[in-house]
mmCIF file as gemmi writes it, N, C-alpha and C atoms, coordinates in Angstrom:
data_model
loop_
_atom_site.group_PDB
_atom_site.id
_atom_site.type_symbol
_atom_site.label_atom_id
_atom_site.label_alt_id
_atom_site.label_comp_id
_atom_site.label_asym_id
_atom_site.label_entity_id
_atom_site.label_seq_id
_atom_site.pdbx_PDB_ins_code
_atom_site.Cartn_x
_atom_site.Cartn_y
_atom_site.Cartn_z
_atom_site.occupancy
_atom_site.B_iso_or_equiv
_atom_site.pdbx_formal_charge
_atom_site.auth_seq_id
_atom_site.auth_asym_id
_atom_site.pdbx_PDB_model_num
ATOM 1 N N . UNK Axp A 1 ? 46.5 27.957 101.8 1 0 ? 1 A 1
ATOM 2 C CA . UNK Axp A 1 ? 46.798 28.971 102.775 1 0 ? 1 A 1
ATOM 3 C C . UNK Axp A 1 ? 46.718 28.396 104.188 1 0 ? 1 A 1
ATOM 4 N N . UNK Axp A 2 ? 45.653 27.724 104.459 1 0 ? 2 A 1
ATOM 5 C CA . UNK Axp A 2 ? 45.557 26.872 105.89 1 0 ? 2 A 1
ATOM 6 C C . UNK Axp A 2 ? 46.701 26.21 105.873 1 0 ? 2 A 1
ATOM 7 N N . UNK Axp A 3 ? 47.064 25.458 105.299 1 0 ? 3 A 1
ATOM 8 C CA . UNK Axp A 3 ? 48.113 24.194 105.597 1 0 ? 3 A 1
ATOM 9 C C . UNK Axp A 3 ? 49.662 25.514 106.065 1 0 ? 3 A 1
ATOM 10 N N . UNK Axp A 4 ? 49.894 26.447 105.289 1 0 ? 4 A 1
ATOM 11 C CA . UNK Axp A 4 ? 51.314 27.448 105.643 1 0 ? 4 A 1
ATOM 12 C C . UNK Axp A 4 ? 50.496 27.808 107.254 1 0 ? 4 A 1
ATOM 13 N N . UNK Axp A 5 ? 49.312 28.383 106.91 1 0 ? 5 A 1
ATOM 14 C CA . UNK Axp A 5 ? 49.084 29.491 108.808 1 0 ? 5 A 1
ATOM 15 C C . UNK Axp A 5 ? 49.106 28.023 109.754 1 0 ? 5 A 1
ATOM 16 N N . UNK Axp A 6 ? 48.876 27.07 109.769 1 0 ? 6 A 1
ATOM 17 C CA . UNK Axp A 6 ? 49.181 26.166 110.335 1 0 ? 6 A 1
ATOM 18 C C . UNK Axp A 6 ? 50.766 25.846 110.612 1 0 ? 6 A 1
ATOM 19 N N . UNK Axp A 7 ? 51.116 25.673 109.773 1 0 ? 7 A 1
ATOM 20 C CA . UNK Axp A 7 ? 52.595 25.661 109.963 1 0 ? 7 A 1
ATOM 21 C C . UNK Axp A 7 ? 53.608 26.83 110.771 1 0 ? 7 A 1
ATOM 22 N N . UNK Axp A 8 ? 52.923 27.588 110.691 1 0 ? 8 A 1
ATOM 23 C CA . UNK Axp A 8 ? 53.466 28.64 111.365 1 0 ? 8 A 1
ATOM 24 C C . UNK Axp A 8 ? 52.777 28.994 112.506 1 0 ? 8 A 1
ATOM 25 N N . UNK Axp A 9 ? 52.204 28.425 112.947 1 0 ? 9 A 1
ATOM 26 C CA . UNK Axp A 9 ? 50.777 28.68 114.098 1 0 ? 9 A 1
ATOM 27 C C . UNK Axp A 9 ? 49.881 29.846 113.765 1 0 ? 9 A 1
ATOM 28 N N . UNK Axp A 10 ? 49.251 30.101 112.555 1 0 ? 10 A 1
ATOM 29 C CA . UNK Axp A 10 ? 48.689 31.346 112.589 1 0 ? 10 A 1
ATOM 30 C C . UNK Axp A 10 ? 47.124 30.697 112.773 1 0 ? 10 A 1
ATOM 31 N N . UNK Axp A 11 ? 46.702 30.224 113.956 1 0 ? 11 A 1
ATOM 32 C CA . UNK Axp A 11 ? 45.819 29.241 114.107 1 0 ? 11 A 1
ATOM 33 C C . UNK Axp A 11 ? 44.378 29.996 113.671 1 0 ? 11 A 1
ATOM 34 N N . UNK Axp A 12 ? 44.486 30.957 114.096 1 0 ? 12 A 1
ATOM 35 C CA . UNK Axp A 12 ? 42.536 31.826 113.738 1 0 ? 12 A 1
ATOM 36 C C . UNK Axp A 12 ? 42.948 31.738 112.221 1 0 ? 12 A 1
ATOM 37 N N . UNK Axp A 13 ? 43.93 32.244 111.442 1 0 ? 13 A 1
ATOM 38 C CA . UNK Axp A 13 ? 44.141 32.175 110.126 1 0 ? 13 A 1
ATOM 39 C C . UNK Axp A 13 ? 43.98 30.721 109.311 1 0 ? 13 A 1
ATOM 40 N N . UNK Axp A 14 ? 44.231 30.155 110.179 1 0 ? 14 A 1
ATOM 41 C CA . UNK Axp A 14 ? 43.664 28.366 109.561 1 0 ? 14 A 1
ATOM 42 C C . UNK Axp A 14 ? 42.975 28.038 109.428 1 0 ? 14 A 1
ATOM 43 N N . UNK Axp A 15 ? 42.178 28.727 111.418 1 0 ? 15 A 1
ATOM 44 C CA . UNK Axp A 15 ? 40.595 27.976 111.253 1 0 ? 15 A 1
ATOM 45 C C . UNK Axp A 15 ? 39.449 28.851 110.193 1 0 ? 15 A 1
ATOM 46 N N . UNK Axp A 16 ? 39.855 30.134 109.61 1 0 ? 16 A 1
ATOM 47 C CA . UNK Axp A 16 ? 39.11 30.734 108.561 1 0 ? 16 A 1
ATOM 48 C C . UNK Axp A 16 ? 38.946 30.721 107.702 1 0 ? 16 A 1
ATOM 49 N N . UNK Axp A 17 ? 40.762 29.439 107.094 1 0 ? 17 A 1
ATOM 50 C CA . UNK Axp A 17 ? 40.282 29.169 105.68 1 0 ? 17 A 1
ATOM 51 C C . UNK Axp A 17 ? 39.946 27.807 105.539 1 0 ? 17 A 1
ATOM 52 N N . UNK Axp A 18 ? 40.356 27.211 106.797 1 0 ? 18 A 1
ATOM 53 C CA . UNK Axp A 18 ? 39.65 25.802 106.766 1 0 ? 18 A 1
ATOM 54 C C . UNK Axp A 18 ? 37.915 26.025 106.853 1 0 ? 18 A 1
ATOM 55 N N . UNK Axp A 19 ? 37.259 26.92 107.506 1 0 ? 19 A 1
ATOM 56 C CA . UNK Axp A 19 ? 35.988 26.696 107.582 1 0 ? 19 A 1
ATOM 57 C C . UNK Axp A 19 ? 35.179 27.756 106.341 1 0 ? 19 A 1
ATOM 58 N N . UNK Axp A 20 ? 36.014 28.203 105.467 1 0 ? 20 A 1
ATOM 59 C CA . UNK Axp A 20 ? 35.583 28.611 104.086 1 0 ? 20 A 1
ATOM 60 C C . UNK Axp A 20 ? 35.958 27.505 103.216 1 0 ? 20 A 1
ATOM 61 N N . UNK Axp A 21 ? 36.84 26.748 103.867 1 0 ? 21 A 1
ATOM 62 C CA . UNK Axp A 21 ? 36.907 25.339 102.543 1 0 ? 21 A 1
ATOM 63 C C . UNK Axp A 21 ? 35.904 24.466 102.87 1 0 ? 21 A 1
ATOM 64 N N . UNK Axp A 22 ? 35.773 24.164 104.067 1 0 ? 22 A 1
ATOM 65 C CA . UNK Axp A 22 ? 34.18 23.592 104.767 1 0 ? 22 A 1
ATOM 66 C C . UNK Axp A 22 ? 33.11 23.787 103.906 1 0 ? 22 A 1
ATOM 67 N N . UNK Axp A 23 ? 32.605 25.17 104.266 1 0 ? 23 A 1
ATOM 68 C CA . UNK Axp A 23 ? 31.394 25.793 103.386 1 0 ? 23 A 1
ATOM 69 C C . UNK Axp A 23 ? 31.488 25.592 101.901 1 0 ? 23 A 1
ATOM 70 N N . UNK Axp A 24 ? 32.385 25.661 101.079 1 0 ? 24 A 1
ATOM 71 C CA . UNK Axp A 24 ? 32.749 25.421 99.675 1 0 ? 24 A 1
ATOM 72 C C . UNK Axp A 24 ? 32.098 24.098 99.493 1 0 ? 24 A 1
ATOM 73 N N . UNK Axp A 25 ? 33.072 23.063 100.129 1 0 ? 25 A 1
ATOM 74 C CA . UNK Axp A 25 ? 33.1 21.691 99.515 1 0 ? 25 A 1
ATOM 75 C C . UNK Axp A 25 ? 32.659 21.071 100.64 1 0 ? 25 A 1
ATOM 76 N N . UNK Axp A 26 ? 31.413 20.933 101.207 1 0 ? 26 A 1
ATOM 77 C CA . UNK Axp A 26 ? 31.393 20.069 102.832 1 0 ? 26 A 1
ATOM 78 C C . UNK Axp A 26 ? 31.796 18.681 102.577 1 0 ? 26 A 1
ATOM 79 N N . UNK Axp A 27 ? 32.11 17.607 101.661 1 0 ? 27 A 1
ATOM 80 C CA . UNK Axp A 27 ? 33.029 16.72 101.673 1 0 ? 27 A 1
ATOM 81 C C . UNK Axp A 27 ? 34.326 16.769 101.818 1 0 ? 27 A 1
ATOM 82 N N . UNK Axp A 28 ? 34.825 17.441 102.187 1 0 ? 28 A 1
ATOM 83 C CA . UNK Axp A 28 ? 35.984 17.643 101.86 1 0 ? 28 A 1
ATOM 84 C C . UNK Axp A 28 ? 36.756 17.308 102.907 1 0 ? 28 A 1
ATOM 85 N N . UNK Axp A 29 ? 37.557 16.222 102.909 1 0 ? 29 A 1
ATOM 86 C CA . UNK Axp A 29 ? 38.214 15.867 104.089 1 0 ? 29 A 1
ATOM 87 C C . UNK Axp A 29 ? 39.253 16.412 104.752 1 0 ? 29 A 1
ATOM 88 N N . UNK Axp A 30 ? 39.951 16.859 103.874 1 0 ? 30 A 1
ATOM 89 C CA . UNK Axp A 30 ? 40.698 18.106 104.521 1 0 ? 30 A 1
ATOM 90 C C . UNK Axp A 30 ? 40.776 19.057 105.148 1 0 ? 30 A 1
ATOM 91 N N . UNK Axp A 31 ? 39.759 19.698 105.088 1 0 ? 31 A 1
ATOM 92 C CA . UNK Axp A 31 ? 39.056 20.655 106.006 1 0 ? 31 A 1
ATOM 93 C C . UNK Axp A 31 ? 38.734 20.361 107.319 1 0 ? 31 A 1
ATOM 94 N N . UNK Axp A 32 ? 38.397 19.025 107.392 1 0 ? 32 A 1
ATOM 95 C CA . UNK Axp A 32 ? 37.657 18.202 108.497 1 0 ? 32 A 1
ATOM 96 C C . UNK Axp A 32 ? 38.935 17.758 109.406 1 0 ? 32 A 1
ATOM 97 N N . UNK Axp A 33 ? 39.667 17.519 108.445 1 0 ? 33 A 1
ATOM 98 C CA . UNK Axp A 33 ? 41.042 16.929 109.241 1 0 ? 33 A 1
ATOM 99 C C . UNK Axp A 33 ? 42.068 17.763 110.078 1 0 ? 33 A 1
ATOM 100 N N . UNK Axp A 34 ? 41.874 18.744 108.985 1 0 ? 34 A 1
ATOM 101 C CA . UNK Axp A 34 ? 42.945 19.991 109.635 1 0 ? 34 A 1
ATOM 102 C C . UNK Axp A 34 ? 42.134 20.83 111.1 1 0 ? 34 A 1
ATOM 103 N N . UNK Axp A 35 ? 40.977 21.009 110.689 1 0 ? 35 A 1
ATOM 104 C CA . UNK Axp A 35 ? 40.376 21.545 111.73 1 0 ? 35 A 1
ATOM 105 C C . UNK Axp A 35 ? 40.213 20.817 112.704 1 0 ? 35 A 1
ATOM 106 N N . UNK Axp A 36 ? 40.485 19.888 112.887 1 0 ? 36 A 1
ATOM 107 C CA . UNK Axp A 36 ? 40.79 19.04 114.223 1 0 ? 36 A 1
ATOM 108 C C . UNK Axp A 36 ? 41.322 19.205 115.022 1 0 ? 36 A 1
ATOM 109 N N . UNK Axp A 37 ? 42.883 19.423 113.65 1 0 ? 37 A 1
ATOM 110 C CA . UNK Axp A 37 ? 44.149 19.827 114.323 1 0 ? 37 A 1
ATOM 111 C C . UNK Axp A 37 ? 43.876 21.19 115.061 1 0 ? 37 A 1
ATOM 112 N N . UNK Axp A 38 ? 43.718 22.354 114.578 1 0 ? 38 A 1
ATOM 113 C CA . UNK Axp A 38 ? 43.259 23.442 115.135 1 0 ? 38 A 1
ATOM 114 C C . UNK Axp A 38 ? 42.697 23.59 116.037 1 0 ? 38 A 1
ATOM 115 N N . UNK Axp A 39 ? 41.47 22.983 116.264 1 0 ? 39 A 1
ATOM 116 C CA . UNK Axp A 39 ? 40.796 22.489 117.482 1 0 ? 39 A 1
ATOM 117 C C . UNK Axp A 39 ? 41.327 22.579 118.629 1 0 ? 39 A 1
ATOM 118 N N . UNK Axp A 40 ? 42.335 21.208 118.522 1 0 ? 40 A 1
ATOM 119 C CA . UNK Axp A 40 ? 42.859 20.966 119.449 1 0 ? 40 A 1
ATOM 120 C C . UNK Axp A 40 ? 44.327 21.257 120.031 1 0 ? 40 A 1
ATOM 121 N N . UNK Axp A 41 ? 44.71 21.873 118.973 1 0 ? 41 A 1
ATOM 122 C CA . UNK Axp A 41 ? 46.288 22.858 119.443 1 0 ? 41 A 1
ATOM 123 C C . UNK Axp A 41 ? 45.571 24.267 119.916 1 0 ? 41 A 1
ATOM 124 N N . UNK Axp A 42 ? 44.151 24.707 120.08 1 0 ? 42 A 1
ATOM 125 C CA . UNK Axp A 42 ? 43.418 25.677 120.488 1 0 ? 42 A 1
ATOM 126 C C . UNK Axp A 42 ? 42.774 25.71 121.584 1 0 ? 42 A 1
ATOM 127 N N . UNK Axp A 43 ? 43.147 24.09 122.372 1 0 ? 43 A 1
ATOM 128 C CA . UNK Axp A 43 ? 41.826 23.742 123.426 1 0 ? 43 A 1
ATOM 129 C C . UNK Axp A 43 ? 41.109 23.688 123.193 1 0 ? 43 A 1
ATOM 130 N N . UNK Axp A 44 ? 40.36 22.787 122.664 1 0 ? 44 A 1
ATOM 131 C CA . UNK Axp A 44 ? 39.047 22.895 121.766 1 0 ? 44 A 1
ATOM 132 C C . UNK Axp A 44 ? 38.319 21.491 122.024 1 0 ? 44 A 1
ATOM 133 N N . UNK Axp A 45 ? 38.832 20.632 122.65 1 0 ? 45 A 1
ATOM 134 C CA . UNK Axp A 45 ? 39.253 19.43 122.518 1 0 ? 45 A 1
ATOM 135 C C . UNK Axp A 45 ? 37.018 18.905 121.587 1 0 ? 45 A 1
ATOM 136 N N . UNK Axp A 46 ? 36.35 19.167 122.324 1 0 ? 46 A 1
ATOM 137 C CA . UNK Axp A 46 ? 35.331 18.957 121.995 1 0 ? 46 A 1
ATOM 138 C C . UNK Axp A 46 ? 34.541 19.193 120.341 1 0 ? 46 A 1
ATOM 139 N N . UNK Axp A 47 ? 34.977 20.282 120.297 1 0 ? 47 A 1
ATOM 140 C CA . UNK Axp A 47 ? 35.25 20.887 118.496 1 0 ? 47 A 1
ATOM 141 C C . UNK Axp A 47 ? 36.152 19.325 117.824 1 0 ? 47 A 1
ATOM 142 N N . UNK Axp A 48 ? 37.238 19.16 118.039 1 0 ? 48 A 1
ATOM 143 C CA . UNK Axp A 48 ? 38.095 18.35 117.274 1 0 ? 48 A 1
ATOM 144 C C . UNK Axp A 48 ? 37.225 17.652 117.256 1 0 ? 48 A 1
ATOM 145 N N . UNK Axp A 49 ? 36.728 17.072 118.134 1 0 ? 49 A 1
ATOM 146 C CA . UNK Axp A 49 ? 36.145 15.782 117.869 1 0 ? 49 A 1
ATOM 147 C C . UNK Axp A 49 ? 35.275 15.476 117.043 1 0 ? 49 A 1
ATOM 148 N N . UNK Axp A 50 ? 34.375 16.739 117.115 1 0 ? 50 A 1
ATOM 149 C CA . UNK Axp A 50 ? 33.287 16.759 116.008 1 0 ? 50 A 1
ATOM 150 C C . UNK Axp A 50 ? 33.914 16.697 114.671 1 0 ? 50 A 1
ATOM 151 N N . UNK Axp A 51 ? 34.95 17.468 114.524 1 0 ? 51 A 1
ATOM 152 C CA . UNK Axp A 51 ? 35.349 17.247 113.395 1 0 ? 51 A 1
ATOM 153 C C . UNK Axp A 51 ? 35.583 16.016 112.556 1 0 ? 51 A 1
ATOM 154 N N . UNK Axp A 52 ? 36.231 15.603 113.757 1 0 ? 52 A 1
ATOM 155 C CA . UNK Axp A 52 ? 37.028 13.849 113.373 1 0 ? 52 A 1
ATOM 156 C C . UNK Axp A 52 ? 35.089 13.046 113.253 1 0 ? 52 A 1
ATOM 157 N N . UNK Axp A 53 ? 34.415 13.29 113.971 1 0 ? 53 A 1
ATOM 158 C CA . UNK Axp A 53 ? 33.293 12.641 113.901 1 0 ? 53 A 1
ATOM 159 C C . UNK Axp A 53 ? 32.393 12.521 112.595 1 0 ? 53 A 1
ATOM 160 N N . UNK Axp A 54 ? 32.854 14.119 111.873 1 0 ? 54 A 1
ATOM 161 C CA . UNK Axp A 54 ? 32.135 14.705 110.731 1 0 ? 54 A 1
ATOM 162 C C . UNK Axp A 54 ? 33.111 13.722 109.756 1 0 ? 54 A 1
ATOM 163 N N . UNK Axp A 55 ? 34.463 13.437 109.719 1 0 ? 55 A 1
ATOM 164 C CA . UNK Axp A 55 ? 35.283 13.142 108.5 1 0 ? 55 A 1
ATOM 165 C C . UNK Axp A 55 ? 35.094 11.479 109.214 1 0 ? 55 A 1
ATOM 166 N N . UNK Axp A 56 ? 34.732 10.81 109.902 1 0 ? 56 A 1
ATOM 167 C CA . UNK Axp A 56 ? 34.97 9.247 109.767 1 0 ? 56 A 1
ATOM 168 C C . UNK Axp A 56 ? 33.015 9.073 108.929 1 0 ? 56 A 1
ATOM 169 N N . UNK Axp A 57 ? 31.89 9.835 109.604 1 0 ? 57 A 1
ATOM 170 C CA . UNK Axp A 57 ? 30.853 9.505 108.698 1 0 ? 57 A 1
ATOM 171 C C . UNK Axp A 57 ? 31.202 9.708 107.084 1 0 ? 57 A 1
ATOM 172 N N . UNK Axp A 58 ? 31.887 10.536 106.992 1 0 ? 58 A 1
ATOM 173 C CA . UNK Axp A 58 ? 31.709 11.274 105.091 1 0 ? 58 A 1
ATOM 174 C C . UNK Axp A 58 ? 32.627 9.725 104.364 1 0 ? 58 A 1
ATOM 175 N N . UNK Axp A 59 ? 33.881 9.204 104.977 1 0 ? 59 A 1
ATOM 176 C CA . UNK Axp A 59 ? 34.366 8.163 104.985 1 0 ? 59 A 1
ATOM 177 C C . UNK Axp A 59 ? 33.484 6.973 104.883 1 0 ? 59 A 1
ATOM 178 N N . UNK Axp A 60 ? 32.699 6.472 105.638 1 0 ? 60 A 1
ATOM 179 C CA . UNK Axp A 60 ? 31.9 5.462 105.779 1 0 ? 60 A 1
ATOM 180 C C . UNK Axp A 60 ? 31.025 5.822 104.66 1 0 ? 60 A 1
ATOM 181 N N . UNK Axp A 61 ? 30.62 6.688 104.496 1 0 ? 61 A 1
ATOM 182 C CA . UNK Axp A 61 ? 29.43 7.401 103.535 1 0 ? 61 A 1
ATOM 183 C C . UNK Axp A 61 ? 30.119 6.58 101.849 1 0 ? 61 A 1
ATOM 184 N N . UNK Axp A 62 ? 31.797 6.889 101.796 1 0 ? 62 A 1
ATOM 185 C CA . UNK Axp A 62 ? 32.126 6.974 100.759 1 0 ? 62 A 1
ATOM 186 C C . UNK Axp A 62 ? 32.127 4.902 100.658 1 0 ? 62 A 1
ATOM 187 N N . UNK Axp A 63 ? 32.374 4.774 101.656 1 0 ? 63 A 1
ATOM 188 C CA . UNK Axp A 63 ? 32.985 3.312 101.633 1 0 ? 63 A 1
ATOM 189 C C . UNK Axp A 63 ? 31.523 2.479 101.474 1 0 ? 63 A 1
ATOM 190 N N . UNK Axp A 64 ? 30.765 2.729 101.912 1 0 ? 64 A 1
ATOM 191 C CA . UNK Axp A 64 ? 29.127 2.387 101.251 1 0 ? 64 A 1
ATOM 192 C C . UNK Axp A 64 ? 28.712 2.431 100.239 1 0 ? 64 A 1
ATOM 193 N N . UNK Axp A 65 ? 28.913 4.302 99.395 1 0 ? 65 A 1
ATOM 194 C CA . UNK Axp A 65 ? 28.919 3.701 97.867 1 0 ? 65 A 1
ATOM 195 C C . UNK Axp A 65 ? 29.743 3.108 97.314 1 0 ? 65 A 1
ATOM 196 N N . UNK Axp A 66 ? 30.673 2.675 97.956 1 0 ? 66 A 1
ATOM 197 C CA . UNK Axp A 66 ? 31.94 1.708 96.794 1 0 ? 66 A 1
ATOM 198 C C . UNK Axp A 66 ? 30.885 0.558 96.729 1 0 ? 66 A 1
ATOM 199 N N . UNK Axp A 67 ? 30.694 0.234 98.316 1 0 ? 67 A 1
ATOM 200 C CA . UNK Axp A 67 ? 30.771 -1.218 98.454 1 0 ? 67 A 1
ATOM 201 C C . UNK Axp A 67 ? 29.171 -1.437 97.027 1 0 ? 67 A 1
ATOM 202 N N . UNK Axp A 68 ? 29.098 0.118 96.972 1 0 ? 68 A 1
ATOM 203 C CA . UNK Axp A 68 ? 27.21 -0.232 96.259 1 0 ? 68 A 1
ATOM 204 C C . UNK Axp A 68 ? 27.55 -0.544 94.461 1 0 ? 68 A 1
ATOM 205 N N . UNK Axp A 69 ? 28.626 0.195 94.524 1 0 ? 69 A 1
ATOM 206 C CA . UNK Axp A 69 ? 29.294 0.717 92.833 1 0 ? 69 A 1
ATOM 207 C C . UNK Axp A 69 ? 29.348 -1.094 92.35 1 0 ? 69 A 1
ATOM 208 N N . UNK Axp A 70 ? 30.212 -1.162 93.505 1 0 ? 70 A 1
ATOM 209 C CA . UNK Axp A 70 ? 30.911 -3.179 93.444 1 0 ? 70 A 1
ATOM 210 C C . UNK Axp A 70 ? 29.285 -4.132 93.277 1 0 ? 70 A 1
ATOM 211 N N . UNK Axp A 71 ? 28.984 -3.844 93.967 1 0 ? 71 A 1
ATOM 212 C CA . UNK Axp A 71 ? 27.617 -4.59 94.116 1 0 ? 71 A 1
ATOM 213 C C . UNK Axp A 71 ? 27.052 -4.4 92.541 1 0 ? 71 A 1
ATOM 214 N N . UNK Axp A 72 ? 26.518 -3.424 92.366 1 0 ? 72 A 1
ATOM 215 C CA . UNK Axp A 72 ? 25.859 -3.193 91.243 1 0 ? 72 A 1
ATOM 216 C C . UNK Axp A 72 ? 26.639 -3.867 90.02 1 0 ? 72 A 1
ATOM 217 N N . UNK Axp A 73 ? 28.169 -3.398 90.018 1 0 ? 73 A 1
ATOM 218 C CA . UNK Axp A 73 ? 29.137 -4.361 88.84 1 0 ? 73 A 1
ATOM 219 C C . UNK Axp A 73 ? 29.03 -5.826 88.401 1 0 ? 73 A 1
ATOM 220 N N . UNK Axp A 74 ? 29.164 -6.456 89.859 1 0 ? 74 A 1
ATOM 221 C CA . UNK Axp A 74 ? 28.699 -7.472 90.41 1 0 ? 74 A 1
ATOM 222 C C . UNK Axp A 74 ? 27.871 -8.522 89.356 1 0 ? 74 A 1
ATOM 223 N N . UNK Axp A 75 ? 26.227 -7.548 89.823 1 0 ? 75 A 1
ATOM 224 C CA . UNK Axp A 75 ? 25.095 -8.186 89.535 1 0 ? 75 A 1
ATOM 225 C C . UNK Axp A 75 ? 24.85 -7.676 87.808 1 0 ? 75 A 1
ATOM 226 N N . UNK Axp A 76 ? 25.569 -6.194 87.422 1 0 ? 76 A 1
ATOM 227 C CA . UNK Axp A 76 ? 25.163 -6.379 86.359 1 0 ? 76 A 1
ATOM 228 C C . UNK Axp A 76 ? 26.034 -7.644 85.074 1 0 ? 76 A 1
ATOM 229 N N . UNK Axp A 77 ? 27.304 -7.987 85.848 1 0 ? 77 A 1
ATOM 230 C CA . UNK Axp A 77 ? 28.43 -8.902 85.131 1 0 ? 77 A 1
ATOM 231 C C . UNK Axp A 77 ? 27.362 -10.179 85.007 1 0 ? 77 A 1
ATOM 232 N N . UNK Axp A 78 ? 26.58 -10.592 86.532 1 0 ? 78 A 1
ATOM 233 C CA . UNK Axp A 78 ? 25.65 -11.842 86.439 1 0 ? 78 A 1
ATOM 234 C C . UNK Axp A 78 ? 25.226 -11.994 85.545 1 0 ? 78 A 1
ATOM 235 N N . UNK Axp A 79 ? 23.7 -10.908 85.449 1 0 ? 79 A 1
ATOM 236 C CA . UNK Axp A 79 ? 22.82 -11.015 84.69 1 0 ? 79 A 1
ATOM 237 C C . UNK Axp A 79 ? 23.15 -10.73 83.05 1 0 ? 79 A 1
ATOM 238 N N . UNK Axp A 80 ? 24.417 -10.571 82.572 1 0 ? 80 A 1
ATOM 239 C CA . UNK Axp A 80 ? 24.802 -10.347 81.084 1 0 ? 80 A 1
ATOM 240 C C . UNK Axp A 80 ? 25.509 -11.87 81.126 1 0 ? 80 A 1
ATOM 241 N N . UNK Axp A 81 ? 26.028 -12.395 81.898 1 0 ? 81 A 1
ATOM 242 C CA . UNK Axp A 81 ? 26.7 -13.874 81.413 1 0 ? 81 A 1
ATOM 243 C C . UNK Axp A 81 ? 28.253 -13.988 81.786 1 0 ? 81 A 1
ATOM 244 N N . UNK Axp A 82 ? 28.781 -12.742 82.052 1 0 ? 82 A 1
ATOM 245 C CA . UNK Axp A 82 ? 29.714 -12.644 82.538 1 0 ? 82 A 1
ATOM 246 C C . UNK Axp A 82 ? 30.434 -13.003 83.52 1 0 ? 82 A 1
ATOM 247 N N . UNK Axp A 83 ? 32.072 -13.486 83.784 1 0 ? 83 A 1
ATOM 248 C CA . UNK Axp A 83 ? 32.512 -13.887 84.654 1 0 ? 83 A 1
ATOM 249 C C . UNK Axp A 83 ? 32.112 -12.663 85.884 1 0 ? 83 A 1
ATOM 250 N N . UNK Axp A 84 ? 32.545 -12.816 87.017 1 0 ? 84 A 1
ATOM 251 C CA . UNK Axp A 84 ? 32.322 -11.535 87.89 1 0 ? 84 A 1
ATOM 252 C C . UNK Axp A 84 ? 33.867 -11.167 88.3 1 0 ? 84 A 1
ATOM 253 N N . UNK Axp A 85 ? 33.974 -9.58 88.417 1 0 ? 85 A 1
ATOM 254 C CA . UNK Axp A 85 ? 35.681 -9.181 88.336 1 0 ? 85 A 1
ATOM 255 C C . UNK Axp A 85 ? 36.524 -9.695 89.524 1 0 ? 85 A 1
């Protein structure tokens, strides 16, 4: 529904279902992204940012457990004898 009231500028209608998709799923990058947009086609400029601020940590967040997932693969390939992937 956000992504159409967006498209059509129904901007309070965006930012209500973007910030009920927020509350649902707070990972959710979409929410984070779009409401940016909203933000800032609203004058908001300070809001956007937070937003964008909220979706580059959840990002980094995700790119940390990779790097941990890899790590762990890693060391468990070592310690069994295994080549490493």
């Amino acid at each position: 529904m956000a992504k159409l009231y967006l498209k059509e500028n129904r901007l309070d209608g965006a930012r209500e279902h973007l910030a009920r998709a927020r509350a649902l799923d707070p990972k959710d990058r979409t929410a984070y992204s779009q409401l940016a947009v909203v933000y800032r086609r609203t004058g908001k400029p300070e809001l956007a940012s937070a937003m964008l601020i909220s979706l580059n940590k959840l990002n980094q967040e995700d790119r940390q457990q990779d790097h941990r997932q890899r790590l762990q693969v890693v060391e468990e390939s070592s310690s069994s004898g295994e080549a490493a992937p």
